[in-house]
NUTISE-196550 format. One record per residue (C-alpha): residue number from 1; residue in one letter; chain; x, y negated, z negated. Coordinates in nm, 4 decimals. Layout:
% residues N
{n=NUM	res=A	chain=A	X=X	Y=Y	Z=Z}
...
***
This chain:
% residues 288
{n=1	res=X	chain=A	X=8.7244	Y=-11.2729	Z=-13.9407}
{n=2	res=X	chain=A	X=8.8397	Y=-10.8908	Z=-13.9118}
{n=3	res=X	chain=A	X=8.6627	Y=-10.6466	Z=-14.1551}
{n=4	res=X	chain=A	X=9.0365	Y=-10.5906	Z=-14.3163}
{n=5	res=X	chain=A	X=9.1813	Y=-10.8923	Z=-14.4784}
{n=6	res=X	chain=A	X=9.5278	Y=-10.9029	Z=-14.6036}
{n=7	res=X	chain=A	X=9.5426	Y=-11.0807	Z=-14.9890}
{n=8	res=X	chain=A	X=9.8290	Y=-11.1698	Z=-15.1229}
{n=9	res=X	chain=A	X=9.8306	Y=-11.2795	Z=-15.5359}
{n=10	res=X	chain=A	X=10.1298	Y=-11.5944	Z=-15.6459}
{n=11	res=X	chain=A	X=10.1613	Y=-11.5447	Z=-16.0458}
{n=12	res=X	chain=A	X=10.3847	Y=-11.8612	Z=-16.0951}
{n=13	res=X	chain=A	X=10.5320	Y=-11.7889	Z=-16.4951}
{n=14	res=X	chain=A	X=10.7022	Y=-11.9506	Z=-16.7887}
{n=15	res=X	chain=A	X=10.8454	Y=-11.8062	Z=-17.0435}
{n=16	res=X	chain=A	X=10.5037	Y=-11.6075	Z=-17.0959}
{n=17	res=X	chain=A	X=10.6615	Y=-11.2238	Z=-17.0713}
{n=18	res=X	chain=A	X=10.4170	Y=-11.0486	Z=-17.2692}
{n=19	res=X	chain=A	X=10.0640	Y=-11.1949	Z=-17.0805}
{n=20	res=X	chain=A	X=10.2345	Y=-11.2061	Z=-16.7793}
{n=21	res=X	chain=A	X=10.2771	Y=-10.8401	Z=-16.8174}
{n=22	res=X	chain=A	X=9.9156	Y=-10.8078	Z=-16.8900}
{n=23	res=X	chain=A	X=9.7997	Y=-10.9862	Z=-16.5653}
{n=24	res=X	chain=A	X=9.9968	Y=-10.7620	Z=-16.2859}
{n=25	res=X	chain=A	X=9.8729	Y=-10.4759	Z=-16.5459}
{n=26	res=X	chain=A	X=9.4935	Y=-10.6133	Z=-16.4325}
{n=27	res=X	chain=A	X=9.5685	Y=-10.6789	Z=-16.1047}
{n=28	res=X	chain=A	X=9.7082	Y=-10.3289	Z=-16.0221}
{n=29	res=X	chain=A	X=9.3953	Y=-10.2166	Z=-16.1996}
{n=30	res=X	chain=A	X=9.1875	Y=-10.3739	Z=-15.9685}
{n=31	res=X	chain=A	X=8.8794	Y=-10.2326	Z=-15.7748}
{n=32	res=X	chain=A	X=9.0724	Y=-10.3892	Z=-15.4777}
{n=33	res=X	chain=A	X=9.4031	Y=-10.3796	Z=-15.5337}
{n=34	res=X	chain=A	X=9.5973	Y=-10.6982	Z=-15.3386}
{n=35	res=X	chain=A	X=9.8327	Y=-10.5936	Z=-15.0673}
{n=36	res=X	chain=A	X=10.0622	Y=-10.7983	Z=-15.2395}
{n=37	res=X	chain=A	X=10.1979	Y=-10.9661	Z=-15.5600}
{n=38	res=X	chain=A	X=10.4758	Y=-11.2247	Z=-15.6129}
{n=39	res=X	chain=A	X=10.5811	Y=-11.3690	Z=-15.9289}
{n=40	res=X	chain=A	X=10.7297	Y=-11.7215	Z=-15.9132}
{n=41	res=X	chain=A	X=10.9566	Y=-11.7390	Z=-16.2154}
{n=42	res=X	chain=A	X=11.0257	Y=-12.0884	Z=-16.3240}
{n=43	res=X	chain=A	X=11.3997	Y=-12.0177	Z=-16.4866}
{n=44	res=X	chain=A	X=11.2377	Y=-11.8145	Z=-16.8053}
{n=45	res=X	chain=A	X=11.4919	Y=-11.7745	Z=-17.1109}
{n=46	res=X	chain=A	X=11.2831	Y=-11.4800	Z=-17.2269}
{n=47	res=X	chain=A	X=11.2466	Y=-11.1670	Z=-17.1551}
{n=48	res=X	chain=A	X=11.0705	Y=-11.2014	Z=-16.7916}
{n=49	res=X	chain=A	X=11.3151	Y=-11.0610	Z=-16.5877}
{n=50	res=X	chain=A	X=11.3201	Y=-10.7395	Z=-16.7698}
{n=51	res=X	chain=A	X=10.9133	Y=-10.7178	Z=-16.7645}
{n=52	res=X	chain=A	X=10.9178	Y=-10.7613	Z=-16.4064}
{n=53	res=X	chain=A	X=11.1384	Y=-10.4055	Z=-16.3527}
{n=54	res=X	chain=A	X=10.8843	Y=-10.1733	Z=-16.4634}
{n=55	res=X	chain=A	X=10.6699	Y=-10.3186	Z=-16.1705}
{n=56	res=X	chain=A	X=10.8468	Y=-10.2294	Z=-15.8219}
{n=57	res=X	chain=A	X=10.5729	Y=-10.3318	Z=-15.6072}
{n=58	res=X	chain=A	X=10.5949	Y=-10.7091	Z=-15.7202}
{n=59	res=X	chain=A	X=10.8085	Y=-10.9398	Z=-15.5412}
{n=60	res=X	chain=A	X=10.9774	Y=-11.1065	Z=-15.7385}
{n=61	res=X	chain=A	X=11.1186	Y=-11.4701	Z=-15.6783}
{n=62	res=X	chain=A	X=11.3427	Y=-11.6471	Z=-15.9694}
{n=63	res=X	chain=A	X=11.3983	Y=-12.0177	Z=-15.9523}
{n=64	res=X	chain=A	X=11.6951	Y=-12.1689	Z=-16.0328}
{n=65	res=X	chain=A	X=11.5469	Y=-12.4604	Z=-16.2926}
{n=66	res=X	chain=A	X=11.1666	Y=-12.4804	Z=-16.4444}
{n=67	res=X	chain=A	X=11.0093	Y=-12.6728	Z=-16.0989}
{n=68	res=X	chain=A	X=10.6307	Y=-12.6843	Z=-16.2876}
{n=69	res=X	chain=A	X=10.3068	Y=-12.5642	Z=-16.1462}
{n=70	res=X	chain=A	X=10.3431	Y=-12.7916	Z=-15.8532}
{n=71	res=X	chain=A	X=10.6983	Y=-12.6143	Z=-15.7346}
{n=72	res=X	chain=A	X=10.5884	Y=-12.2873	Z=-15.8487}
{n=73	res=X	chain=A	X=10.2669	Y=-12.2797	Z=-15.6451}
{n=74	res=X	chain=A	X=10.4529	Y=-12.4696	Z=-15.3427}
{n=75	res=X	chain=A	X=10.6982	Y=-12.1434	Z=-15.3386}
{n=76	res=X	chain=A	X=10.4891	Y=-11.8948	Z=-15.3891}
{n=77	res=X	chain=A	X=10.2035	Y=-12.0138	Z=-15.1785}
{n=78	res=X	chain=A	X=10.4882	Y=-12.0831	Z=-14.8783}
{n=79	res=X	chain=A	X=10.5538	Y=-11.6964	Z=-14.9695}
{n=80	res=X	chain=A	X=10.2791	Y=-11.5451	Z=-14.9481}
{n=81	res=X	chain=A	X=10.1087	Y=-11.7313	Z=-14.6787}
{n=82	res=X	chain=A	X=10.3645	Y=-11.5028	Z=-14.4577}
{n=83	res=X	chain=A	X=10.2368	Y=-11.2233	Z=-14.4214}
{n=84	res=X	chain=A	X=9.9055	Y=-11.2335	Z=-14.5998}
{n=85	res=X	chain=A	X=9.5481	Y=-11.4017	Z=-14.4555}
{n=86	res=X	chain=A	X=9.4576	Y=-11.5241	Z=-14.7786}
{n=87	res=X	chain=A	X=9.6435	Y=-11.5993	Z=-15.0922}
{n=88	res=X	chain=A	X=9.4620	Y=-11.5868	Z=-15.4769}
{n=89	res=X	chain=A	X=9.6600	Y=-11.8004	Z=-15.7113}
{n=90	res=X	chain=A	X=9.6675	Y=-11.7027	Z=-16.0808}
{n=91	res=X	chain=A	X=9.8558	Y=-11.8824	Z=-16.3536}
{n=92	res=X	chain=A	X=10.0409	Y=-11.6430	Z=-16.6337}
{n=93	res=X	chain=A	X=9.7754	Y=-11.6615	Z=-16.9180}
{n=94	res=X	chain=A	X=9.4238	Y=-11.5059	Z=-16.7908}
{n=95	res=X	chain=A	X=9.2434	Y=-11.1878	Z=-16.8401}
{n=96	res=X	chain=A	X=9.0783	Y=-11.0773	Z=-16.5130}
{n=97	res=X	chain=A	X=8.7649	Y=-10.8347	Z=-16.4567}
{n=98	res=X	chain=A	X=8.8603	Y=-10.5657	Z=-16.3097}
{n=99	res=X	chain=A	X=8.6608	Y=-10.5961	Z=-15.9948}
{n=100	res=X	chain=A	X=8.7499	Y=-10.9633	Z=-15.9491}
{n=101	res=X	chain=A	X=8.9136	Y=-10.9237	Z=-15.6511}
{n=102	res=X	chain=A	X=8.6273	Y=-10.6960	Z=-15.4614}
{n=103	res=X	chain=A	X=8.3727	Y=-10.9133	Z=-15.5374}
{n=104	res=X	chain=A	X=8.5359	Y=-11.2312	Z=-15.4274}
{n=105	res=X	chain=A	X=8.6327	Y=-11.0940	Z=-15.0818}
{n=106	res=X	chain=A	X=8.2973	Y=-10.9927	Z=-15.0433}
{n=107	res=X	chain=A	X=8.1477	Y=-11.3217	Z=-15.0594}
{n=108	res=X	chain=A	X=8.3936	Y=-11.4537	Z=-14.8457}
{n=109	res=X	chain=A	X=8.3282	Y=-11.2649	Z=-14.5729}
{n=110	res=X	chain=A	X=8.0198	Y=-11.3277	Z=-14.6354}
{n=111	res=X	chain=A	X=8.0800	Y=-11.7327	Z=-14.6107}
{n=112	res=X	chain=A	X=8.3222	Y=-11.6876	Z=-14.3374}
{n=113	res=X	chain=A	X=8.0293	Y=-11.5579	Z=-14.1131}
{n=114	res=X	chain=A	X=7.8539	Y=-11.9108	Z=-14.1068}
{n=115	res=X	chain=A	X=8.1363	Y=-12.1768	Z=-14.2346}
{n=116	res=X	chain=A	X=8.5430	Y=-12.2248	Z=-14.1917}
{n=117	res=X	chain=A	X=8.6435	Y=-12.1424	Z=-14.5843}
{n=118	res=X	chain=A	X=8.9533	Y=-12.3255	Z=-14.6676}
{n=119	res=X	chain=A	X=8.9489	Y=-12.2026	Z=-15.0473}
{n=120	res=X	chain=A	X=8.6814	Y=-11.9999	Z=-15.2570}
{n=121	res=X	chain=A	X=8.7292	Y=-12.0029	Z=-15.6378}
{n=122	res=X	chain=A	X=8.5128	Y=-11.8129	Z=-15.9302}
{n=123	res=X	chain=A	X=8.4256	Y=-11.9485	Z=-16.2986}
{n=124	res=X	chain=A	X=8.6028	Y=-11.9123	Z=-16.6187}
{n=125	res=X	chain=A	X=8.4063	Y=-11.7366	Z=-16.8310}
{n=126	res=X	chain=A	X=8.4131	Y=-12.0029	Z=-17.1273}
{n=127	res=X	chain=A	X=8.2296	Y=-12.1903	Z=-16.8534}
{n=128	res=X	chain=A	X=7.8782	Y=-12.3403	Z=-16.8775}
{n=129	res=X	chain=A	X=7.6253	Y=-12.1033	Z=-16.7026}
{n=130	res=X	chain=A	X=7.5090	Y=-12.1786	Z=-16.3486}
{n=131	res=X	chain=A	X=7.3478	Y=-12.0305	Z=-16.0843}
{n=132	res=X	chain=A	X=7.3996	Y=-12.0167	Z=-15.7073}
{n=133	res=X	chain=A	X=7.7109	Y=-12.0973	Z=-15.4430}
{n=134	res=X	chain=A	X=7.8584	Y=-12.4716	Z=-15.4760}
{n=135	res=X	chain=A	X=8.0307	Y=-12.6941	Z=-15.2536}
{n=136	res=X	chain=A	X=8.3478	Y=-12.8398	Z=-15.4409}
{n=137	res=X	chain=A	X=8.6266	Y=-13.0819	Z=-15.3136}
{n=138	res=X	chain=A	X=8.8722	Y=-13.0112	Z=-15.5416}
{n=139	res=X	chain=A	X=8.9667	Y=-12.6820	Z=-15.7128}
{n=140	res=X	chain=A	X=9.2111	Y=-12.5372	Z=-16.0307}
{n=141	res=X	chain=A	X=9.4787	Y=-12.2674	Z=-15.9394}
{n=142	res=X	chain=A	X=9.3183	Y=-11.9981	Z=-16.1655}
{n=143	res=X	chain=A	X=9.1098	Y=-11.7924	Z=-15.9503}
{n=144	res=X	chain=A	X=9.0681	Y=-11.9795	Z=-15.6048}
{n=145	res=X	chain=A	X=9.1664	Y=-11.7883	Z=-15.2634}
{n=146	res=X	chain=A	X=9.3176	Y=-11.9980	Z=-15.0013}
{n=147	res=X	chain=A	X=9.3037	Y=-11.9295	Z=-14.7002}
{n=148	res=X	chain=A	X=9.6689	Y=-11.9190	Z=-14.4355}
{n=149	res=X	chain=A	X=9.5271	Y=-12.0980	Z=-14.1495}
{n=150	res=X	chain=A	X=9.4513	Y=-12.3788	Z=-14.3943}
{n=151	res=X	chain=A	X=9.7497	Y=-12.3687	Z=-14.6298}
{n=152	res=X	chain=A	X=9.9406	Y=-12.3857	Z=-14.2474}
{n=153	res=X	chain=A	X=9.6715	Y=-12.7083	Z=-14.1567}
{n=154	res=X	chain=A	X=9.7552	Y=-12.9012	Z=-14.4655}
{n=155	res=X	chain=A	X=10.1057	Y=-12.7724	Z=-14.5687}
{n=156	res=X	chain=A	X=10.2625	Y=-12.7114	Z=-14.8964}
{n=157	res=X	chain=A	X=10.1632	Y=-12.8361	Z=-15.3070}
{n=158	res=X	chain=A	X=10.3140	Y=-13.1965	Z=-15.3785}
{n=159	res=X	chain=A	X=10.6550	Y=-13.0448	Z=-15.5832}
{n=160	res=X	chain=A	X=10.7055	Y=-13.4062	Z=-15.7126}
{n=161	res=X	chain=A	X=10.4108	Y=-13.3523	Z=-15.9124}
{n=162	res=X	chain=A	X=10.5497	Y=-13.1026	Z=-16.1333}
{n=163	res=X	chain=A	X=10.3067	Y=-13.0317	Z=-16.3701}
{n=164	res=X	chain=A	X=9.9049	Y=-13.0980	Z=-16.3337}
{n=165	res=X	chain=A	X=9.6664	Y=-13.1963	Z=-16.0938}
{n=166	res=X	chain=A	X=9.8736	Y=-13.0807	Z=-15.8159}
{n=167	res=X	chain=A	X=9.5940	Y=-12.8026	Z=-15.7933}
{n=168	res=X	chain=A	X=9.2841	Y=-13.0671	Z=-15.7834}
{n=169	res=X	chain=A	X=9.5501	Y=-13.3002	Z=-15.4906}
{n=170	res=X	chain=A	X=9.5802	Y=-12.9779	Z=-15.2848}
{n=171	res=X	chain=A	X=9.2140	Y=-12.8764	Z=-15.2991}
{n=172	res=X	chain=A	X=9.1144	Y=-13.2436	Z=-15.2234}
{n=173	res=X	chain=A	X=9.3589	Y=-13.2480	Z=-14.9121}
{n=174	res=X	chain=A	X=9.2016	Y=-12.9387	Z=-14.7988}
{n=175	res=X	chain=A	X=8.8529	Y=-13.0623	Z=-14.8061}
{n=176	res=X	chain=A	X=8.9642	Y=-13.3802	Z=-14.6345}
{n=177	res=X	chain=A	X=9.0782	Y=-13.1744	Z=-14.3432}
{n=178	res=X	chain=A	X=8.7474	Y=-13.0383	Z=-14.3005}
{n=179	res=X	chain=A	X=8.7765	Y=-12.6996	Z=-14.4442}
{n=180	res=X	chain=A	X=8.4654	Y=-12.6079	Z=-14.6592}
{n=181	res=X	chain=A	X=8.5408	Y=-12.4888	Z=-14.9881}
{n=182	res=X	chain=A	X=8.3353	Y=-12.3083	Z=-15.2667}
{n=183	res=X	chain=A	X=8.3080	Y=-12.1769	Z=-15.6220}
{n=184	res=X	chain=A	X=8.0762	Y=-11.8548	Z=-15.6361}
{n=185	res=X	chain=A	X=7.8303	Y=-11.7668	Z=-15.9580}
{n=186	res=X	chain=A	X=8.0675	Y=-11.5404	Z=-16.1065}
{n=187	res=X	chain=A	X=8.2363	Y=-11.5533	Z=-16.4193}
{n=188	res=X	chain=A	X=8.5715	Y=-11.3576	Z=-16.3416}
{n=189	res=X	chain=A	X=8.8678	Y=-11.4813	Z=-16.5421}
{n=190	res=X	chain=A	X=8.9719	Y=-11.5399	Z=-16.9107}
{n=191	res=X	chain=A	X=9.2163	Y=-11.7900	Z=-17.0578}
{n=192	res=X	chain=A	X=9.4146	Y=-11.6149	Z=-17.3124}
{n=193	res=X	chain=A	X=9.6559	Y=-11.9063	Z=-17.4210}
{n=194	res=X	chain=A	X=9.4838	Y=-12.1375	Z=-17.6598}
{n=195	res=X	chain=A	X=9.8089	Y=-12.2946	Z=-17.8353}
{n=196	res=X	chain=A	X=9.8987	Y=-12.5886	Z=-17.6452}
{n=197	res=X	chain=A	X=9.5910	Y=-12.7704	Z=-17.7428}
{n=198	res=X	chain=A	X=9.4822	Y=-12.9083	Z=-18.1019}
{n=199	res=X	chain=A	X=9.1390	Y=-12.9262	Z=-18.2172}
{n=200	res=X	chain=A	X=8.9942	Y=-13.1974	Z=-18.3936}
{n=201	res=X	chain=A	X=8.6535	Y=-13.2835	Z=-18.5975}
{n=202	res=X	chain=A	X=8.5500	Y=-13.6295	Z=-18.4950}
{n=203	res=X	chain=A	X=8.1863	Y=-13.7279	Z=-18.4106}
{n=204	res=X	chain=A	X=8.2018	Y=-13.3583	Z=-18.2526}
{n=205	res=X	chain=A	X=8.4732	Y=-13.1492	Z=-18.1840}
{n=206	res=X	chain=A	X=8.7779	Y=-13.2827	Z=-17.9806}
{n=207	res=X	chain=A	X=9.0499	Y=-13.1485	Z=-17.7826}
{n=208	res=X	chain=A	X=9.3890	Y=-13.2909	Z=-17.7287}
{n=209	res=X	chain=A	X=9.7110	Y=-13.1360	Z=-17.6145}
{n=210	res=X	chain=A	X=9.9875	Y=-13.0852	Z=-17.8490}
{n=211	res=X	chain=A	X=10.3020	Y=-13.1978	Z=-17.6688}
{n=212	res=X	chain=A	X=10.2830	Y=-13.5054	Z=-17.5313}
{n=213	res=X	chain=A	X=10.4492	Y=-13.4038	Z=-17.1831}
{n=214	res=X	chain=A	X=10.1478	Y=-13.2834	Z=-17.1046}
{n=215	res=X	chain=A	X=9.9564	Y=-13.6336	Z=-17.1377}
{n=216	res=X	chain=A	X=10.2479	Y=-13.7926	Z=-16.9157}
{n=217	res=X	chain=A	X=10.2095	Y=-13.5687	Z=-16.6321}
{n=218	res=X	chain=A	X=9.8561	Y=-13.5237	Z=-16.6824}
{n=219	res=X	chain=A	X=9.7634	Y=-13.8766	Z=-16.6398}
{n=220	res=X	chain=A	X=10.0361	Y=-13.9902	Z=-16.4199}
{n=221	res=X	chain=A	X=9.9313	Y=-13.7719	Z=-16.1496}
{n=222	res=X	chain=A	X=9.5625	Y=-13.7690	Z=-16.1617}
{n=223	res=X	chain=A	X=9.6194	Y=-14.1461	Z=-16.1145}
{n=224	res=X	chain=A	X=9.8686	Y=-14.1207	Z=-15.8458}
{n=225	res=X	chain=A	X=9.6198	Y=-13.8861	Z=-15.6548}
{n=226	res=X	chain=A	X=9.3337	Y=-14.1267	Z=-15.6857}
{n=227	res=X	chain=A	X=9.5140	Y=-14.4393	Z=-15.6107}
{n=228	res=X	chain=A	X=9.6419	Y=-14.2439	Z=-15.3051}
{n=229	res=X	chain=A	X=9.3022	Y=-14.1582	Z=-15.2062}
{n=230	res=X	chain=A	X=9.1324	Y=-14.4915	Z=-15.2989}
{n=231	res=X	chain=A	X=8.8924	Y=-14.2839	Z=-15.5216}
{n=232	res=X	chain=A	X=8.8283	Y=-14.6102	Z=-15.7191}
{n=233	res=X	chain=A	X=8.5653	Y=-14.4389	Z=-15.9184}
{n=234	res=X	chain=A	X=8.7590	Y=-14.1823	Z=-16.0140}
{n=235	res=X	chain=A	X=9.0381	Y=-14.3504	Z=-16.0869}
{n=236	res=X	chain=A	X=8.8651	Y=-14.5735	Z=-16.3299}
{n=237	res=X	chain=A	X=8.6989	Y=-14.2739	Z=-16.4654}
{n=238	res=X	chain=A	X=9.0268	Y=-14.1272	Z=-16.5605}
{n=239	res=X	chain=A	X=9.2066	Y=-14.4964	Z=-16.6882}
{n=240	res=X	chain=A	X=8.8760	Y=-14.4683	Z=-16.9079}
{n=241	res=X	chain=A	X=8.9060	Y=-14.1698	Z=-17.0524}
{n=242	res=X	chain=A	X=9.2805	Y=-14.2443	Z=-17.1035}
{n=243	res=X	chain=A	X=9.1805	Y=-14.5515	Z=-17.2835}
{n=244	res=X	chain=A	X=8.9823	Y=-14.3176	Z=-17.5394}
{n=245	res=X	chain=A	X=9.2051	Y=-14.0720	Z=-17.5848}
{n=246	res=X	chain=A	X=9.4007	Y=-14.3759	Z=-17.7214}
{n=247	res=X	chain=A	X=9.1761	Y=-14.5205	Z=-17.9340}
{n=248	res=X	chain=A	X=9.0605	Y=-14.1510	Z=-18.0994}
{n=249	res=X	chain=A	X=9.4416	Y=-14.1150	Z=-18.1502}
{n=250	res=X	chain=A	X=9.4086	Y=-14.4711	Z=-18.3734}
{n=251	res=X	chain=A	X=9.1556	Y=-14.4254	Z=-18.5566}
{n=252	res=X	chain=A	X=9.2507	Y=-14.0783	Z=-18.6453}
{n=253	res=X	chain=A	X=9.6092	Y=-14.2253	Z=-18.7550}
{n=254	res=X	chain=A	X=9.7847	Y=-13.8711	Z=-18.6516}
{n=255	res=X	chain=A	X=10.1312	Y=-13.7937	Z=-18.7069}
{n=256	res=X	chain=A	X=10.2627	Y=-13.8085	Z=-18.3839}
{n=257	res=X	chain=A	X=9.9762	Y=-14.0695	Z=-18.1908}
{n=258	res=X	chain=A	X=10.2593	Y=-14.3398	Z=-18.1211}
{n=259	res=X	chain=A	X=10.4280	Y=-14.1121	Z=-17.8983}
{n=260	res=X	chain=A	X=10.1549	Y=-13.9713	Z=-17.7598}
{n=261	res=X	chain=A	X=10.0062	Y=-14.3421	Z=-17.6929}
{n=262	res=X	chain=A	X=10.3379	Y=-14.4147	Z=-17.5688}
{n=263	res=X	chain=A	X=10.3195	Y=-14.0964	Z=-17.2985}
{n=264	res=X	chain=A	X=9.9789	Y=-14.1857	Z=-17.2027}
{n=265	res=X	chain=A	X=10.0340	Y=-14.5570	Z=-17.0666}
{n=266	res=X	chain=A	X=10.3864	Y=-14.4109	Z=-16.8904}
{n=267	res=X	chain=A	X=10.2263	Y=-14.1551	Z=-16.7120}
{n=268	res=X	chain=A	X=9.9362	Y=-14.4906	Z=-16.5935}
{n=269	res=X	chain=A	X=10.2350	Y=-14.6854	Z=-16.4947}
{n=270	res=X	chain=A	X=10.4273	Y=-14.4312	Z=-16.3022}
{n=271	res=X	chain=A	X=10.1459	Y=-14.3009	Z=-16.1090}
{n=272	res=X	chain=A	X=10.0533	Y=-14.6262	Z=-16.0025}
{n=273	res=X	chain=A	X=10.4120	Y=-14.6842	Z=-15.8439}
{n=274	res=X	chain=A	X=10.4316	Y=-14.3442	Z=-15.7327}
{n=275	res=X	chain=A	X=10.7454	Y=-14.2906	Z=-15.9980}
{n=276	res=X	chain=A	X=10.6983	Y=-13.8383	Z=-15.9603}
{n=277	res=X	chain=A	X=10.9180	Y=-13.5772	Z=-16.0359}
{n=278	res=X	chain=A	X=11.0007	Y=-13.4253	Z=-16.3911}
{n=279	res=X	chain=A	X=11.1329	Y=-13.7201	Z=-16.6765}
{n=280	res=X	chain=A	X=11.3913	Y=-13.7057	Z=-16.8451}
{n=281	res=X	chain=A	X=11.1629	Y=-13.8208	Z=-17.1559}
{n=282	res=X	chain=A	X=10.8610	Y=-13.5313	Z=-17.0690}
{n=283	res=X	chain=A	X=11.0353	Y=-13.2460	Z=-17.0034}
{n=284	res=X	chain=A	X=10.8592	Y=-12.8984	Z=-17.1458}
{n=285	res=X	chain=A	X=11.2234	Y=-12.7385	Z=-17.2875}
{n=286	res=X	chain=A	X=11.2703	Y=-13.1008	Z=-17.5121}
{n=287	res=X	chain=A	X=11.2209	Y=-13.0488	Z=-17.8116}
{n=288	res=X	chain=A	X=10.8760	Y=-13.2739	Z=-17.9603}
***
């Protein structure tokens, strides 16, 4: 690996002017600036466009509907793959330390001297505290580098996924090709957006998203991955987890559970037969 790597940053936005605006602010900020940024605009209606003029050295791609994560990231990484030798992929909502950048190149070059790193990814900083470098199989957009050679081995995000766990399918495809792939003890980026989730007290405090999209997509794909991948285990893990979700949503008798219930056991279904793409019925613009 050459001493002067090439890192390219894919924003992929929503409708999210203002913190979008505050993420290129932190990444131009940076104690390692990236040789370059593109912003993957999923068709905003708000005021993106006119955020994105007061930064000329972002290259800036608008897409002609809302394509998700999954198309976003399948742009922008086919973007900057070009002309970059490793690509950091950041969603539209985090705060980042200012040295973020410097420190992850650092350790990999440091990893690249003894393994062949396919992706290298840092904690959130709401994250339990751990010590120490760790294998991983899988990964999250926020914060993970990818590296071109890879990206070019294993090709392009799943677009048909459209929204979640395209991230943790294209880690997992990565690590099946043999790449190694780590998350460094360093606690590096912020979510900001807190508003798409509700927070109840039950037995403990617990967390459920508020539009019931997300459950579709959420669970249809994480099934679709593992039934794909015969991850039995996991697979059952996450029909388990489903199945409690459901019952919470019972016995807590909330306004909207039906639909939510209703969303959940889709999203099972259509995974299992591979039904992807955005619904009709789940779509983030429809109104809830």
């Amino acid at each position: 690996m050459s001493e002067k790597l090439k890192i390219g940053v894919v924003i992929v936005t929503f409708n999210n002017a203002k913190m979008l605006r505050s993420v290129i602010d932190a990444l131009l900020c940076q104690t390692r600036i990236p040789d370059e940024i593109v912003v993957i605009d999923n068709a905003s209606s708000d005021n993106t466009q006119e955020v994105i003029k007061e930064f000329q050295s972002v290259r800036y791609i608008r897409l002609d509907e809302n394509t998700g994560s999954a198309g976003g990231f399948h742009e922008g990484i086919k973007i900057a793959s070009e002309n970059n030798d490793f690509v950091m992929t950041l969603d539209d909502d985090i705060g980042l330390e200012s040295n973020a950048i410097e420190i992850m190149e650092r350790y990999l070059k440091t990893l690249s001297k003894e393994y062949n790193v396919g992706a290298l990814r840092c904690w959130f900083k709401e994250s339990k505290r751990v010590e120490g470098i760790r294998r991983i199989n899988s990964f999250a957009w926020r914060g993970t580098l990818l590296n071109r050679d890879a990206i070019r081995d294993v090709g392009l995000p799943i677009k048909k996924y459209f929204l979640y766990a395209e991230d943790a399918e294209y880690g997992y495809r990565i690590y099946k090709n043999g790449w190694d792939m780590f998350i460094i003890p360093e606690y590096l980026i912020t979510e900001k957006r807190k508003t798409d989730k509700l927070r109840f007290k039950f037995f403990g405090e617990k967390v459920f998203y508020k539009e019931k999209f997300r459950y579709y997509y959420a669970f249809r794909n994480q099934v679709n991955m593992y039934w794909k991948y015969r991850e039995w285990n996991k697979l059952f893990e996450t029909v388990s987890y489903g199945i409690k979700v459901v019952v919470l949503l019972i016995i807590m008798k909330h306004i909207r559970s039906m639909g939510y219930i209703k969303a959940i056991i889709n999203g099972f279904f259509d995974g299992l037969i591979s039904r992807l793409g955005k619904n009709p019925k789940y779509l983030p613009e429809a109104k809830k």
